[in-house]
N, C-alpha and C positions, 0 to 999 in steps of 0.2 A: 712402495715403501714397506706395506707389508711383506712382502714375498721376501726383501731382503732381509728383516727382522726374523721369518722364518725361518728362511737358511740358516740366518747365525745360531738361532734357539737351534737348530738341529746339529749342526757340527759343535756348538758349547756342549750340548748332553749326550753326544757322538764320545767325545774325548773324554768324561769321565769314567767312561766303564774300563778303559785301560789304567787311570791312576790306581793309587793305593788309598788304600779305606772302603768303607761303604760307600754306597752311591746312595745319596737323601735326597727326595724331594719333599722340599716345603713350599706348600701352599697357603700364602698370607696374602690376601684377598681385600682385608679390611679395609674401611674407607677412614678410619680411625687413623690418626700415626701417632697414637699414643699405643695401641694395642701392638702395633706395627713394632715400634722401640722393644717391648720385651721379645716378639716372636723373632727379630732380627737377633736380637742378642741372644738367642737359642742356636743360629742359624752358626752365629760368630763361634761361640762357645765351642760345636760338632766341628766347625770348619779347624778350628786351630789343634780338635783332638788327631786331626789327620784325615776324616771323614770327607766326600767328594760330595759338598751344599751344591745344590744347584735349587734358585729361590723363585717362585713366581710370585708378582706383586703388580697392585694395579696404582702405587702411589710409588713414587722414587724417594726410596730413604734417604734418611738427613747425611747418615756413614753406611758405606760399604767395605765390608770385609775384602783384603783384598784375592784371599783363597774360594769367596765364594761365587758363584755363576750365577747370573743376575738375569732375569728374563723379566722385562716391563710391558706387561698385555696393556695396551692403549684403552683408556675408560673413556664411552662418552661424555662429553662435557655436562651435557644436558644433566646426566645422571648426579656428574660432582656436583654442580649446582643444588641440584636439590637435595644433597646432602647439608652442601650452606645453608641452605635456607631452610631446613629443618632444625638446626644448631640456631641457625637466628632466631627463629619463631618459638623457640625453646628458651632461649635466654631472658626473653621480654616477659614471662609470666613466673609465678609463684610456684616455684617447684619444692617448695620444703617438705611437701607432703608426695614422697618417691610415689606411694600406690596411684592416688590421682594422676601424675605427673603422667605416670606411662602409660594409663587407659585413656589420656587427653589425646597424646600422640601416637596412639598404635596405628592406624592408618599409614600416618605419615611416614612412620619408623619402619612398619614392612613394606611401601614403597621406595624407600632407600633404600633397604637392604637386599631387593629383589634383583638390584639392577647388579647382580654380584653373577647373579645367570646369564649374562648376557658372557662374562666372561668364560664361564664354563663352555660356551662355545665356541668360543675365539678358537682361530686354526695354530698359534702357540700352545692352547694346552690340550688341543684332540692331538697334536702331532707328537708328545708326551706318550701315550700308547698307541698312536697309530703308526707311527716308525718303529721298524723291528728292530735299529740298533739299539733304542735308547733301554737301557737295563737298569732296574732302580733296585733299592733292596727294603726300601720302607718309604713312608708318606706321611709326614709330618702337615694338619692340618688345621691353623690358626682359624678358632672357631668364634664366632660369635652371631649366633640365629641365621646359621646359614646351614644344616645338614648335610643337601645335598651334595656340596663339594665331597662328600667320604666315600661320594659316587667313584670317585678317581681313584681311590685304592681295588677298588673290585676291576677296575678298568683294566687297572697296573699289575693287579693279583698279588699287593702286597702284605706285608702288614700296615695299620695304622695306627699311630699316636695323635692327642692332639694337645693342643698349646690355648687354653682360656687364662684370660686376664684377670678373674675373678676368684673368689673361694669357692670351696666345694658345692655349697646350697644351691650355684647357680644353676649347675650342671651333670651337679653329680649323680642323679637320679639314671640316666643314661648309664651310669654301673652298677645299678641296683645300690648305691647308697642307702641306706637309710633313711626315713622319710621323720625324723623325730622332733616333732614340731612343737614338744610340750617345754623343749629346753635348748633348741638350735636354732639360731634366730632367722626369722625370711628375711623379716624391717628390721628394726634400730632397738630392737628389746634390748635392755640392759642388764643382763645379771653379772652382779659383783662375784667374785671368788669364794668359794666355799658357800654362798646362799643358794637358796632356788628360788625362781619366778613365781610370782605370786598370777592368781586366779587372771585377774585383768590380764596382766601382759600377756599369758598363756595364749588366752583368748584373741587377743590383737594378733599374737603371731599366728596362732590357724587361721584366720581371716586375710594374713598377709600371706602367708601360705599359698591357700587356696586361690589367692587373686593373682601371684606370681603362676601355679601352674593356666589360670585362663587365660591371664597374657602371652603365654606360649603357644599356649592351644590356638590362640588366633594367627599368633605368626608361621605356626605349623602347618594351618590353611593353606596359607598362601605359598608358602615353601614346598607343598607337597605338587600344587599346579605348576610352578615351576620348575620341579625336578620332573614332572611328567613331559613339560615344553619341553626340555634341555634334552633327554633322554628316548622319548615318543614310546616308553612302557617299553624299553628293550628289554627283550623275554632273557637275556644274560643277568642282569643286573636286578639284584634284590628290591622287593617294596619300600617305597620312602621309608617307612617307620620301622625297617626291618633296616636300616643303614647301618646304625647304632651297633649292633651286634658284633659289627666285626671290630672295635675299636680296641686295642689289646692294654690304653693306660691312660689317664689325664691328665696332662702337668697344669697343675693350679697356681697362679702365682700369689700367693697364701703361706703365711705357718701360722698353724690352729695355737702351737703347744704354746705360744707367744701372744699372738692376737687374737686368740678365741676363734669362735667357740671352741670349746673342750665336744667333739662328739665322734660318735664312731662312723671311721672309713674303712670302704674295703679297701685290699689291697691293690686294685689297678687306680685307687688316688694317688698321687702322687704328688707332696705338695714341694713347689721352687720359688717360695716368697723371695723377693730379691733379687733374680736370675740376671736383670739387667745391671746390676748394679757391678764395678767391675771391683775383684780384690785389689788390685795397685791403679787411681784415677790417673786416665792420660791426662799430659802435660795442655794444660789450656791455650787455646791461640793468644800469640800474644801481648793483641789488646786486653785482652780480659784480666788475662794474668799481670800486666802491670797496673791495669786498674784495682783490682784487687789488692794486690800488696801493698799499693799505696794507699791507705782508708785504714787510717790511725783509730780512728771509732769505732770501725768495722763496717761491715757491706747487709744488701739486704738484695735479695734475689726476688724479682717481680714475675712469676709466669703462672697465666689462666690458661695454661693448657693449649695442644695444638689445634684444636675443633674450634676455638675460639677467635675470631677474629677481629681486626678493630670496627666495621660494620654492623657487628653483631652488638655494640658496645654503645649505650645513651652518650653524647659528645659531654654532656653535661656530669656527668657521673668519672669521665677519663679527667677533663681538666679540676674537678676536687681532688682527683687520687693525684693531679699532677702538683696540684697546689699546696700538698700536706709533703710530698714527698722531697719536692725540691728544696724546702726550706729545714729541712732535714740536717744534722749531722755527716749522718752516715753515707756514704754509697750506696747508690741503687743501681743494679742492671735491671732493665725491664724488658722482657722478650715481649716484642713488639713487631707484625707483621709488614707492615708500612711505611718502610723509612726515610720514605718521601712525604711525607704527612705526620709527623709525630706530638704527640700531643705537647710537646713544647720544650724548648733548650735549658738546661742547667747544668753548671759545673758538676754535678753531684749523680748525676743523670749517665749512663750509658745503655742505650739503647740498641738491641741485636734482632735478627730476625728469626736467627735459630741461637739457639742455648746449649748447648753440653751441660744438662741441667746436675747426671749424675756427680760428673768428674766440678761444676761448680758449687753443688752443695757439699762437696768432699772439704772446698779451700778452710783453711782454719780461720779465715777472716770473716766468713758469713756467720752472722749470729741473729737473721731473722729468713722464714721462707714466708711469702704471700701467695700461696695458691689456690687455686680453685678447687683443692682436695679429690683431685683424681686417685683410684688406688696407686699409681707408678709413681707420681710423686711425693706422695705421701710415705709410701716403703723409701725412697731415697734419704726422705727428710728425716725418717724413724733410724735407718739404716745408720749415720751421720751424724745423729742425734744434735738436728736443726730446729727451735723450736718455730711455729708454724701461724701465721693468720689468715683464715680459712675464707673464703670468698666463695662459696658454693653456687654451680649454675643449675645443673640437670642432673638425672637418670642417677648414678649411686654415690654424688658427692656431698649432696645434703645429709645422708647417714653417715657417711664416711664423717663427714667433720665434725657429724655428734659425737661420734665416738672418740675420734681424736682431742675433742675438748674434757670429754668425760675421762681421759685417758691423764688431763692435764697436762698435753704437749703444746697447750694453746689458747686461742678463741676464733670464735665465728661470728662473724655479718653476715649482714647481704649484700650483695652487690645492688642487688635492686633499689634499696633505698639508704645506699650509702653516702653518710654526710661526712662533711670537711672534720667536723669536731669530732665525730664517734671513731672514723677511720684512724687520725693521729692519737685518740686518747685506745684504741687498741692496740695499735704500733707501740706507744710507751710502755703498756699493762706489760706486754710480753717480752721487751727490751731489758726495764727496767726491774721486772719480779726477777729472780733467780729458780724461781719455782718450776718454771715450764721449762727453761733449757734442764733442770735437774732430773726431771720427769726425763725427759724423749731420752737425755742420756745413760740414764739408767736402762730403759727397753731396748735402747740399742744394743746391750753388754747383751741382755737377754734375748733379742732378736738375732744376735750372733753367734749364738751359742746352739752348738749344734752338732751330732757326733761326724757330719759329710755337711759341705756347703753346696749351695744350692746348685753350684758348678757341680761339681763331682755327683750330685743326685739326677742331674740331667743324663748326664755320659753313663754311668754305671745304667741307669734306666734304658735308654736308650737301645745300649748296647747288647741288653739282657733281651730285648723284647726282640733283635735279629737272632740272636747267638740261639735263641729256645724258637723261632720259626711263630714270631705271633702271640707264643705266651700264653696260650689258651687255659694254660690250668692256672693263671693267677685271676681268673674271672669267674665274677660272682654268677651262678648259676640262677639267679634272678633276672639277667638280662636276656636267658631261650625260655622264660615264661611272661603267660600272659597274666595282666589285672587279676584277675580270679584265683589264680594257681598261686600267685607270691602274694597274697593275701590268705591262701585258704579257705578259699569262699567254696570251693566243692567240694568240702573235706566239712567246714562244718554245715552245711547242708546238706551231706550226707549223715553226719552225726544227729544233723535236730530232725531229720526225715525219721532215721532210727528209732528215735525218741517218741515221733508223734506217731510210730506206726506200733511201737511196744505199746505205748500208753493206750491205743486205740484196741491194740489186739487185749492188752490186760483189762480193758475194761469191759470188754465182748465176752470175755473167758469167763470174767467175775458175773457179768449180764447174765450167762446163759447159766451160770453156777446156781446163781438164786436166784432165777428162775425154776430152775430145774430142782434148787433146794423149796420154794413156793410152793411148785407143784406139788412137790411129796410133803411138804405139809398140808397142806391143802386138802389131800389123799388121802391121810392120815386122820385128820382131824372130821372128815367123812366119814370112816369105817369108823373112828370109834364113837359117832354119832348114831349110827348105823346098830352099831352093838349095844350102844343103852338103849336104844328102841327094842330092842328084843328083847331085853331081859325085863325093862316095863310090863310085855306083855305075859 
C-alpha cells in the first residue's frame, strides 16, 4: 500500500513541473485541524492564483481544493491518540492561568509534537527531494514548535515561508522582531488606546515574557534531538538553531493595526489576519441552509473547536448545555462529533459533524457564536461581526476571550463549572443587549478596512519572495547574529573595559604625579631645612 501511495506522490509532483505557475510545496504537518483550516486556505488562495499546490498533510482536510495535489503521509495511530489524550487531560483542569497551563503540560505537549518526526521520514517526503524530477520553486511551511521541518527547504534548495496561527509575539523573534516587553503583551496585559501600562502589568508581562521564552527552550530540547534522529548530523544541512536563517517571511494570521498590539515589525512579518475567511461565502449544504432560513428568531452556532471531542466532555455539563439550549427560541447547529450518540433530540436542535463554520457565521440569521475562542474562530466571528459566548478550554483561548470580552463583543464562563442558570442567563445578556452585536460590528468595518486584503497580501508576498530569489535583503540583519552582538554586549564591554583601563591608567598617571610631586616637596622642604641650619650657625 505504501509503495502504491509512493508512486502516485511521485507522478502527482512529476506533472506539475510541466503546468503553468509555480511549483509550491506546503508542508502542513499539524495535528491541529484548526491550524490545518487556515494553512489550507493559503494552499486554496496560491492554487486558484494559478500556482501548482502540491500539500503534504498528516490529517485529511475537511475541503479540498480541487486544483490542489494532495499527498496524505499515514500517522500512527498511537501518535493521534495521544494527541487525544492530551486535549483530554487538558480540558479537565483549570487553565485560565495560560502560563501555568503550559509548564503543567510541557512534557506531554513536546511528546505530541515530536511524533511530527516520524513523518519527516516517511518515504513520501524523502522522495520530495530524493527524485530528480520533482522541481519546487518555494516551501511553504505550517509551523507550530516543530523547526525542523525548515530542514526540507535546504533539502529542496528553496526559498522558505512559513504560515503560524498566531500573532507576531509568538514567533516573531526568529526575525529579529523586537523583543519590547514594556508594552507588547506576552499574557493578557491590557492597555487601552492612547494610555500606557502601568508598573505591575509591565512587570507581569516580562515575567510572562521570560516564561514564554523557557517554555520554548524546553520544546527546543527536544526538537533539536529529533532533528539530529531524522537527519544523523548530515554534514549538508545547517545546525538545528541555525534553521531559522533561511526563512525569507512569516505570514501571521493577526492585524496588529485593528487588534493590537500597536508594536514594531520588521519587514519579513507579514501579517493575514482573516486569510481563511473567503470574500463571497460558498453556498451551505442544504440542510443547513434551509435550517437556517427557516429560524424566524434567528439561529445560534455551537462549536468548541476541532481538538475537542465529545469524550473530552463531563456527560453532565453536555446535557445542562442541552437542557438550556433546547428549550430555546432560537436555532442551534451544534458541531458535534458523534452522531450516533448525541446528547439529545430537539426540534430546535441540528447537529453536524463537520461545520463550514466561516461561510455559517457569514448567514444573516446567526445572531449568537458559542465557542471555545480559538483564534480562527474568533477572527470569523469578529470578521462577520457575530457577537460571541466564550467557553475557553486551553493553551491561548482563555486570553483570547478576555480580550474578546474586554473588546465587549461578548462574555465568558467556564466550561468547567458550567450551570443551567449561568449558561442561559449568558445566552440572554448577549442576545438580548444590543451592545455586544454593536461592538463586533463596528471592528468588523475596521477589521476590514485595509489598503490590500489579506488574499492579495498572500499572493503579492508570496510571489515577491520567488520573483527576488529568497528575498534576502528584506531580512533583518539580527537573524546572522549571535545573543551578544544584537544586544551589544561586546561593544559595551569594550566601552566599560575602556573606561576601567582609563580610569585605572588616570589614576596611576595622577599616583605617580604626586608622588613624584611628594617627592620634590619633600626635597624641598629638606634643603630648605638644611639652609636654616647654616645660617643658624
Amino acid at each position: 500500500m505504501v509503495g502504491i501511495s509512493r508512486c502516485l506522490a511521485l507522478q502527482i509532483v512529476a506533472l506539475i513541473a510541466g503546468a503553468h505557475g509555480a511549483n509550491i510545496l506546503g508542508l502542513f504537518t499539524s495535528l491541529s485541524p484548526s491550524h490545518l483550516v487556515i494553512q489550507m486556505s493559503m494552499a486554496r488562495i496560491l492554487a486558484e492564483q494559478g500556482h501548482n499546490m502540491t500539500v503534504v498533510t498528516v490529517l485529511k482536510p475537511p475541503s479540498l481544493h480541487k486544483n490542489i495535489n494532495h499527498i496524505l503521509v499515514p500517522m500512527d495511530e498511537d501518535a493521534l491518540q495521544a494527541f487525544s489524550t492530551l486535549v483530554g487531560g487538558i480540558s479537565k483542569t483549570d487553565n485560565s492561568n495560560a502560563i501555568v497551563s503550559m509548564f503543567r503540560s510541557v512534557r506531554q505537549i513536546s511528546e505530541a509534537f515530536s511524533k511530527i518526526g516520524d513523518v519527516m521520514k516517511h518515504q513520501l517526503v524523502t522522495d520530495l527531494y530524493e527524485h530528480p524530477d520533482n522541481k519546487f520553486d518555494l516551501l511553504m511551511v505550517g509551523y507550530f514548535m516543530n523547526s525542523y521541518q525548515l530542514a526540507l527547504a535546504h533539502k529542496l534548495k528553496v526559498p522558505v515561508v512559513v504560515a503560524v496561527s498566531n500573532p507576531p509575539s509568538f514567533l516573531g523573534y526568529m526575525l529579529g522582531n523586537p523583543w519590547e516587553v514594556s508594552y507588547v503583551p506576552a499574557l493578557n496585559m491590557n492597555i487601552e488606546s492612547g494610555q500606557s501600562p502601568g508598573f505591575g502589568q509591565r512587570g507581569l508581562n516580562l515575567l510572562g515574557s521570560l516564561a514564554n521564552r523557557l517554555f520554548m527552550f524546553v520544546i527546543e530540547l527536544k526538537n533539536t534531538k529529533i532533528y539530529r534522529d531524522i537527519y544523523a548530523d548530515d554534514p549538508t544541512l545547517p545546525s538545528y538553531h541555525d534553521l531559522h536563517k533561511n526563512i525569507s517571511l512569516i505570514f501571521f494570521a493577526s492585524h496588529g493595526i485593528s487588534e493590537g498590539p500597536i508594536r514594531p515589525n520588521v519587514p519579513a512579518v507579514i501579517e493575514v489576519g482573516g486569510i481563511q475567511v473567503k470574500e463571497q461565502p460558498d453556498a451551505l449544504p442544504q440542510n443547513l441552509e434551509k435550517f437556517l432560513s427557516e429560524a424566524p428568531q434567528g439561529a445560534i452556532l455551537l462549536s468548541l473547536g476541532s481538538n475537542l471531542k465529545k469524550d473530552h466532555l463531563k456527560a453532565d455539563t453536555v446535557q445542562k448545555m442541552f437542557n438550556v439550549l433546547s428549550k430555546l427560541q432560537q436555532k442551534v447547529i451544534w458541531k458535534w462529533d458523534d452522531l450516533e450518540h448525541v446528547p439529545g433530540k430537539s426540534a430546535n436542535i441540528l447537529y453536524s459533524k463537520w461545520v463550514p463554520q466561516d461561510d455559517v457565521l457569514a448567514h444573516p440569521n446567526i445572531t449568537l457564536f458559542i465557542t471555545h475562542a480559538g483564534k480562527g474562530g474568533l477572527t470569523e466571528a469578529q470578521y462577520h461581526g457575530k457577537p460571541m459566548l466564550a467557553l475557553p478550554v486551553f493553551g491561548d483561548q482563555p486570553p483570547n476571550a478576555d480580550v474578546m470580552v474586554r473588546q465587549g463583543f461578548g462574555v465568558k464562563q467556564s466550561l468547567l463549572t458550567l450551570e443551567e442558570d449561568s449558561f442561559l442567563q449568558g445566552i440572554r445578556e448577549v442576545l438580548e443587549s444590543p451592545k455586544y452585536a454593536t461592538a463586533v460590528k463596528s471592528f468588523s468595518n475596521l477589521y476590514r478596512d485595509r489598503p490590500t486584503s489579506a488574499r492579495e497580501t498572500l499572493i503579492y508576498w508570496v510571489e515577491y519572495v520567488m520573483r527576488h530569489h529568497g528575498a534576502a535583503h528584506i531580512q533583518s540583519p539580527v537573524v546572522h547574529m549571535s545573543y551578544i552582538e544584537a544586544n551589544n554586549l561586546d561593544v559595551y564591554a569594550v566601552i566599560l573595559g575602556t573606561i576601567v583601563a582609563l580610569c585605572f591608567i588616570t589614576k596611576l598617571v595622577f599616583g605617580l604625579l604626586f608622588k613624584k610631586l611628594g617627592q620634590s616637596s619633600k626635597k624641598a622642604k629638606v634643603n630648605q631645612e638644611r639652609k636654616l641650619k647654616k645660617k643658624q650657625r
